[in-house]
C-alpha positions as CSV (number, residue, x, y, z in Angstrom):
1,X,-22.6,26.7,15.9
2,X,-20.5,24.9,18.8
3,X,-17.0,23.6,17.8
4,X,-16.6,19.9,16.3
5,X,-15.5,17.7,19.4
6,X,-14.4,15.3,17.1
7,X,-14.3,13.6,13.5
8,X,-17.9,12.4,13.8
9,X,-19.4,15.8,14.9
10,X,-17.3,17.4,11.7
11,X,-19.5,14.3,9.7
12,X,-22.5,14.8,10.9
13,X,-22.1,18.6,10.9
14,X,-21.4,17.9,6.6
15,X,-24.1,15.4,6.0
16,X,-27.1,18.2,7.8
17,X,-25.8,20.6,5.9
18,X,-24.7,19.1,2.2
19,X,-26.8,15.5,2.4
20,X,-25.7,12.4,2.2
21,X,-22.0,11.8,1.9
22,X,-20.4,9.0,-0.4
23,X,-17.8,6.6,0.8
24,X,-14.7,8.3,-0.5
25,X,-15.5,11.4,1.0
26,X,-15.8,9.8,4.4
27,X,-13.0,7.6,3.9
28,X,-10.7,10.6,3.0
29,X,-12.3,12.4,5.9
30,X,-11.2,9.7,8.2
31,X,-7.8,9.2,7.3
32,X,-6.5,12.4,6.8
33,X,-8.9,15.7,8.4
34,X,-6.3,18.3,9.3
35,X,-7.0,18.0,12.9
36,X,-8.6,14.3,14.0
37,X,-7.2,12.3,10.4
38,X,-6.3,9.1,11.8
39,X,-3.1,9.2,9.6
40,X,-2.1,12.9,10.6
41,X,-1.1,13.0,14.0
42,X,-0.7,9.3,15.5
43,X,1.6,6.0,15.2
44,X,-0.9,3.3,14.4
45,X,1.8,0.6,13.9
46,X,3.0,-2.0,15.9
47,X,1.6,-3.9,19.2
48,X,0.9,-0.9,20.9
49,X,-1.2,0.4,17.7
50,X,-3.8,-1.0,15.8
51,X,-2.3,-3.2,13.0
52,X,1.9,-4.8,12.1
53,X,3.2,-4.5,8.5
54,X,5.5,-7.1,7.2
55,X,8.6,-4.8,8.0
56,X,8.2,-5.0,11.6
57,X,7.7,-8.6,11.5
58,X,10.7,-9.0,10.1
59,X,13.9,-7.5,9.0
60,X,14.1,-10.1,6.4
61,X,11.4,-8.1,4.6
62,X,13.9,-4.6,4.1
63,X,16.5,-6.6,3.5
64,X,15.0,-8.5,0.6
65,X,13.4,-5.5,-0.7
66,X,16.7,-3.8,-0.6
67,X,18.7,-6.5,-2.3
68,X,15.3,-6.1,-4.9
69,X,16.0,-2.5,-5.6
70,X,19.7,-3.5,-6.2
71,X,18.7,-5.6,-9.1
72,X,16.1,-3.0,-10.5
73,X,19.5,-1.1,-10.5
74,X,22.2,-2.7,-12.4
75,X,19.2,-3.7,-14.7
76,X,18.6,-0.1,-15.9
77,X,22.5,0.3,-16.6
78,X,24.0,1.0,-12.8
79,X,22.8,4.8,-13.1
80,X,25.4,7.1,-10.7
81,X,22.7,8.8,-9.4
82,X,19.1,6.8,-8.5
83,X,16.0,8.0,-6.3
84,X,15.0,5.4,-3.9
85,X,11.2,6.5,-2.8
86,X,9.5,5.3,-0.4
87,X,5.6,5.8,-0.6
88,X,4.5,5.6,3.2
89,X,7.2,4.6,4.9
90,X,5.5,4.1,8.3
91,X,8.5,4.0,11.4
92,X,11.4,3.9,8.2
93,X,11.6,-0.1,9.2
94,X,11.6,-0.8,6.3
95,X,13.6,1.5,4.0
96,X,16.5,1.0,7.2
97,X,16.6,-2.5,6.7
98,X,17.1,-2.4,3.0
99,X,19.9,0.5,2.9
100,X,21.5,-2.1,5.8
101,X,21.2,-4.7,3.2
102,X,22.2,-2.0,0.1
103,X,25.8,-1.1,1.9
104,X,26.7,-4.4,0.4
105,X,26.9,-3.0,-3.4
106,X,28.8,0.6,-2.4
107,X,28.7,1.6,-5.8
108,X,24.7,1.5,-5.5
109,X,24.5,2.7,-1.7
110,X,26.7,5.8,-2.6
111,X,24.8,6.7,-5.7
112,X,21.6,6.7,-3.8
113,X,19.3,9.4,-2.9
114,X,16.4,8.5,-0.5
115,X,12.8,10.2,-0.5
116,X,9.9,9.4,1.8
117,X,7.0,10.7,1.0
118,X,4.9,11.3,4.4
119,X,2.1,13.3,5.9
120,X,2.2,12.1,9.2
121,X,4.2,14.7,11.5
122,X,4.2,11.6,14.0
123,X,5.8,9.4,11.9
124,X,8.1,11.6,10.3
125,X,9.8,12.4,13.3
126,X,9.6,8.8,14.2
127,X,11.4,8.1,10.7
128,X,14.1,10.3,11.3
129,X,15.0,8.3,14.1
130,X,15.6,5.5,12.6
131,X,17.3,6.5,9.9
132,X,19.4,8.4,11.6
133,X,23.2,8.3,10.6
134,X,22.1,7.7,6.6
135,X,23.3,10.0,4.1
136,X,21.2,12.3,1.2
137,X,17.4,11.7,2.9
138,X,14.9,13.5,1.7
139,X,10.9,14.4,3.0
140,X,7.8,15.6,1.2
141,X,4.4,15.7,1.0
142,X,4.0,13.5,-2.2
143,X,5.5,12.5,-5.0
144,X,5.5,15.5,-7.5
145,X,7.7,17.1,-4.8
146,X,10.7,14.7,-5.9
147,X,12.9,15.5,-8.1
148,X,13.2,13.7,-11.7
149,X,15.8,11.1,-12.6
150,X,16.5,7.0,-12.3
151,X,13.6,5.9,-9.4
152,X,12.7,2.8,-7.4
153,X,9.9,3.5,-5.8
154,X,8.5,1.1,-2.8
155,X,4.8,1.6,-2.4
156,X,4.1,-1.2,0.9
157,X,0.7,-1.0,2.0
158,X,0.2,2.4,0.6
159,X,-2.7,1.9,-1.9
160,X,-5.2,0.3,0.4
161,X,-5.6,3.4,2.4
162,X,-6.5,5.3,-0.9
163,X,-10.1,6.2,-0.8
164,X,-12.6,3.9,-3.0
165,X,-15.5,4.7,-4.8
166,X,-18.2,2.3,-3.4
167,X,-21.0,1.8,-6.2
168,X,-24.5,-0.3,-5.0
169,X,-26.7,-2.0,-7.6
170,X,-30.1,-1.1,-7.8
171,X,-33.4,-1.5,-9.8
172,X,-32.3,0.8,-12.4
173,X,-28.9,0.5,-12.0
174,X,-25.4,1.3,-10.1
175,X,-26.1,4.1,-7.0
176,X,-22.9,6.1,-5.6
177,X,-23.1,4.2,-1.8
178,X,-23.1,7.2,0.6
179,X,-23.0,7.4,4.6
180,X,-25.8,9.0,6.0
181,X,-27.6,9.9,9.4
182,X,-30.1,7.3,10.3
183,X,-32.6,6.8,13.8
184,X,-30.6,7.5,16.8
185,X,-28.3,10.0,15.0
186,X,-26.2,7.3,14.3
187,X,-24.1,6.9,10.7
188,X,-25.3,4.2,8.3
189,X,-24.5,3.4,4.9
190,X,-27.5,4.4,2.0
191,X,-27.3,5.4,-1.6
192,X,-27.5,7.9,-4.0
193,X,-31.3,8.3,-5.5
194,X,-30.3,8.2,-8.9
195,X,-28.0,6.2,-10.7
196,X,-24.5,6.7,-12.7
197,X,-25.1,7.4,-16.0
198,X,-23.0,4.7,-18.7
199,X,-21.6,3.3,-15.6
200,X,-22.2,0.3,-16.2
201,X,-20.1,0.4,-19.4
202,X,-16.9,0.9,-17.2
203,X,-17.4,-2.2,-15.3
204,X,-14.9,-5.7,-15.3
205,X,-16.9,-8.1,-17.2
206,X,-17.5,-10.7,-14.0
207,X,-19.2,-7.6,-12.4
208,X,-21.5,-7.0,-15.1
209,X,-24.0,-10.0,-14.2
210,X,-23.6,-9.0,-10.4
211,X,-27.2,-9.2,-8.7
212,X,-29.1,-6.6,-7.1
213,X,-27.4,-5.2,-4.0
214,X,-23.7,-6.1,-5.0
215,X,-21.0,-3.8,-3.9
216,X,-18.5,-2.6,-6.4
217,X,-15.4,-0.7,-5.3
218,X,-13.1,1.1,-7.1
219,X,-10.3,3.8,-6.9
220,X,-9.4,6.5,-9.3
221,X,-6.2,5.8,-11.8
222,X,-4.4,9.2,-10.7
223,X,-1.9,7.6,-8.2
224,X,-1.1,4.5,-10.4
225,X,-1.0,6.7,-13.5
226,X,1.6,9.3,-11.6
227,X,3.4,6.5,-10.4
228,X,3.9,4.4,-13.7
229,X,4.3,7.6,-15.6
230,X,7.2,8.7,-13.4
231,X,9.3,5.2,-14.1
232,X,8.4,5.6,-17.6
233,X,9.5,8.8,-17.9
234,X,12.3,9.0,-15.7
235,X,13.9,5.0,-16.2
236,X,13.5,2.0,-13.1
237,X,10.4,0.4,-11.2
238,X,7.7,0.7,-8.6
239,X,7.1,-2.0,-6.5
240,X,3.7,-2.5,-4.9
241,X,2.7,-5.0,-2.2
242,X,-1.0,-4.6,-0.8
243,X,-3.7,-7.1,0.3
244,X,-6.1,-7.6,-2.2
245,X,-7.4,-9.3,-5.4
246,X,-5.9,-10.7,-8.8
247,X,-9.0,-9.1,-10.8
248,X,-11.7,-6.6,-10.3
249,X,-15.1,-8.9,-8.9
250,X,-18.2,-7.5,-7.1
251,X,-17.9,-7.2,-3.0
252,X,-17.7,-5.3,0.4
253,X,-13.9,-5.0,1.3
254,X,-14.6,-1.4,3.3
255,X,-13.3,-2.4,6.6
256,X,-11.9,-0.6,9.6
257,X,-9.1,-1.9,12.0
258,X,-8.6,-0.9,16.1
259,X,-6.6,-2.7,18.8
260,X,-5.6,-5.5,15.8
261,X,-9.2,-6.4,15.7
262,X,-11.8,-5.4,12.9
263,X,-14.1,-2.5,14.1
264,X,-17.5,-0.9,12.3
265,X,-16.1,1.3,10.0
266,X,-19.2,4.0,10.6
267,X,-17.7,4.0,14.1
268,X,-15.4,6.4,15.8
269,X,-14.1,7.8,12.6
270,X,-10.5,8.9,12.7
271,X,-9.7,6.1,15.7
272,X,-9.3,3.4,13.8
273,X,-7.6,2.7,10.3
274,X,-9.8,2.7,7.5
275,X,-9.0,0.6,4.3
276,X,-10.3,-1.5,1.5
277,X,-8.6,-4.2,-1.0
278,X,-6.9,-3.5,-3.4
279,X,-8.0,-4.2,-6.8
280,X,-4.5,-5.3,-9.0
281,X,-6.0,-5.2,-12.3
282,X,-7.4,-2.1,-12.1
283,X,-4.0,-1.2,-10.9
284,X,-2.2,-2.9,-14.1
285,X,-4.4,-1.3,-16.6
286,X,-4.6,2.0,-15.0
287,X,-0.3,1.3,-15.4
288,X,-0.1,0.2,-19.2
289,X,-2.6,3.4,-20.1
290,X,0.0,5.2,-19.8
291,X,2.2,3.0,-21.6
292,X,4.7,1.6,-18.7
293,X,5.3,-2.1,-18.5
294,X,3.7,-4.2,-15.7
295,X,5.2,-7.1,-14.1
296,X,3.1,-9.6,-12.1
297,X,1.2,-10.0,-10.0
298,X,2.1,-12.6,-7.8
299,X,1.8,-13.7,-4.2
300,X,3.5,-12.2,-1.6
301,X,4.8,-15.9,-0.2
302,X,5.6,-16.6,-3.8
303,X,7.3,-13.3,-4.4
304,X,9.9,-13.5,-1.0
305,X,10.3,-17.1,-1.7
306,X,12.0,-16.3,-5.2
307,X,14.0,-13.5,-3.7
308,X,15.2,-16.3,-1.0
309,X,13.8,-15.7,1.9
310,X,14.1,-19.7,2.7
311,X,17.5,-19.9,2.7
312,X,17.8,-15.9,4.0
313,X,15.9,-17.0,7.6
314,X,18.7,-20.5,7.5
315,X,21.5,-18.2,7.6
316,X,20.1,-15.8,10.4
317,X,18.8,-18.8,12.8
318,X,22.2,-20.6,12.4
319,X,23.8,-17.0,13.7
320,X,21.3,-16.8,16.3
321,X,20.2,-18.6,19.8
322,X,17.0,-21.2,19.8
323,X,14.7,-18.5,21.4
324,X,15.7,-15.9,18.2
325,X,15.8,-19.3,15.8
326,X,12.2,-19.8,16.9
327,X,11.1,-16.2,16.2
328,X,12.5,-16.1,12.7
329,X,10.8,-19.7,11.5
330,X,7.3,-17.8,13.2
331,X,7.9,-14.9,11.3
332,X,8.9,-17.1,8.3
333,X,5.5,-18.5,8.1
334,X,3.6,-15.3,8.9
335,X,5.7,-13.5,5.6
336,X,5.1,-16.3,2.9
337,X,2.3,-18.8,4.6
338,X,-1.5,-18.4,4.1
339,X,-4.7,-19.0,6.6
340,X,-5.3,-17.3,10.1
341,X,-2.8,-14.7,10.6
342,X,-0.2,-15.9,7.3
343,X,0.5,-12.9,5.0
344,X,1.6,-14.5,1.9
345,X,-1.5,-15.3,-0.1
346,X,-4.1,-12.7,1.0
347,X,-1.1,-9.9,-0.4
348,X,0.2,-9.5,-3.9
349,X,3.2,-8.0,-5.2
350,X,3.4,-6.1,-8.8
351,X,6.0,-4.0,-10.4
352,X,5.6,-1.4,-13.0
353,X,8.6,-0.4,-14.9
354,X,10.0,1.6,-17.4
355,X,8.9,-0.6,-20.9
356,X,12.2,-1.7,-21.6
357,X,12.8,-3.4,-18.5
358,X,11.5,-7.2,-19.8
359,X,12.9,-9.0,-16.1
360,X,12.3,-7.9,-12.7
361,X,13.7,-10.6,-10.1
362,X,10.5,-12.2,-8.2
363,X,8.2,-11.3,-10.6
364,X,9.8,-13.0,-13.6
365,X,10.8,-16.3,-12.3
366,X,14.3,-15.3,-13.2
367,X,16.5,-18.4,-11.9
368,X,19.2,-15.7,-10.5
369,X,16.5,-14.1,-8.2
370,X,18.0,-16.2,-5.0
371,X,21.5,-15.5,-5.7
372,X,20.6,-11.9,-5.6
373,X,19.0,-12.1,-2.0
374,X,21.6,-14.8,-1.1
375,X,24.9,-11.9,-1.7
């Protein structure tokens, strides 16, 4: 047998020798093969890559996130020593822009410890540049590598590159979707012959009534569970932001993204990002299963408009010339306005916290939630 040339001759190779392969498999496949993962060896972000996440349109992003964690913080009694983790941190945009805004509460900046949890050589090493000159950071694979103790935990954009379970509906019931090899040799979706058994039984009640050929997707409750389960146990909050949906409904989300433009997932596998929405109350109940306290969700605009974003971008464009004035109010609208291209209704933001954490500022409507991003 010749050597794989690439991701799609290591698929096809697995699909003439195993059968048909289900979504996750490929998914996982695409995203993160030892040698041609998408996320193991390449910087995707940014003009030159394929999609922007909110902390390189903006430092007002960090810095809100920062001043965020900084509440989370003298809310679980000012702990001397606190993890701040950072699940994916892409560049370390984000996670520089907060400890920027953090040196403001010295207490809190040198009681931190910071983790990021990355696979991406790449990015690592881009990372480390830009963060260079901060104190007590920390790398690892994933999250069982930290060490215990009080956490905040950012999780941006990490869960929608988790692999889903894609389930079709059929005659007889819900069929595992799989990708197989069609005419031309070419990848195409298909199904599993046979049904899950009970599975139907699992479902959210809106999918129930779904008609043949819906699409249900779902993700195991292992990452949420470790991650609720570690601020449970350990005291302080996780903060998720993602692009998805308020509650779990039947639909295709399985997308792929190249150049900043959507591609055919089945295509070039490993070139271009692979994702699919995420479902937030499959996230909150796979949270309070194991018994830690979730907070939210909200909008993203909603969520950065409590923390002060508003009056955050006033006090940078009266600092600033009219071209850099312009390019905060742009980026303004792109953080908390909806439609065509406007990131603040298609993502959500939840928390998950320890239980005895009742307020979390943004997600609580707390009236002091601007002064905190205003300090």
């Amino acid at each position: 047998m010749t050597e794989p040339l690439s991701l799609q001759d290591v698929i096809k190779q697995l699909i003439k020798s195993a059968g048909p392969m289900p979504v996750w498999r490929y998914m996982d496949l695409c995203l993160t093969h030892p040698a041609f993962g998408y996320y193991v060896s390449r910087d995707p972000l940014g003009r030159e890559g394929d999609f922007t996440t909110a902390p390189e349109v903006s430092q007002m992003f960090g810095e809100l996130l920062g001043l965020w964690a900084a509440s989370v913080w003298k809310s679980i009694g000012s702990p001397q020593l606190v993890r701040l983790i950072e699940l994916g941190p892409g560049r370390g945009t984000m996670m520089a822009d907060a400890l920027r805004a953090l040196r403001v509460v010295p207490p809190l900046f040198q009681a931190l410890q910071v983790h990021l949890i990355e696979i991406n050589p790449v990015l690592r090493e881009k990372q480390k540049a830009t963060l260079a000159g901060m104190p007590n950071l920390h790398w690892h694979q994933s999250l069982d590598e930290v060490p215990g103790g009080s956490t905040i935990i950012f999780a941006n954009e990490y869960f929608d590159v988790l692999p889903i379970h894609q389930m079709v509906r059929g005659e007889r019931g819900w069929h595992e979707r799989t990708v197989e090899i069609g005419d031309g040799d070419r990848l195409l979706f298909g199904m599993a012959p046979e049904p899950a058994p009970h599975f139907e039984q699992l479902l959210p009640p809106l999918v129930r009534a779904a008609p043949q050929g819906a699409v249900f997707e779902w993700r195991p409750d292992a990452e949420i569970m470790s991650i609720a389960s570690r601020v449970r146990e350990e005291g302080g909050a996780a903060l998720i932001i993602d692009y998805g949906h308020l509650r779990g409904d039947a639909g295709d989300t399985f997308q792929a993204i190249a150049k900043h433009s959507f591609a055919d997932p089945l295509q070039n596998p490993g070139r271009a990002d692979v994702t699919a929405h995420v479902d937030f109350q499959a996230l909150a109940r796979g949270a309070e299963a194991v018994a830690a306290r979730v907070h939210g969700p909200v909008t993203q605009g909603e969520f950065l408009r409590r923390l002060g974003i508003e009056n955050r971008a006033v006090a940078l464009m009266a600092k600033a010339s009219l071209e850099v004035s312009e390019d905060v109010a742009s980026a303004l609208k792109r953080l908390v306005e909806g439609g065509r291209g406007g990131m603040g209704s298609m993502f959500k933001v939840m928390a998950v916290s320890e239980p005895d954490l009742a307020q979390i500022a943004g997600l609580s409507d707390q009236p002091d939630a601007a002064r905190i991003a205003a300090q």
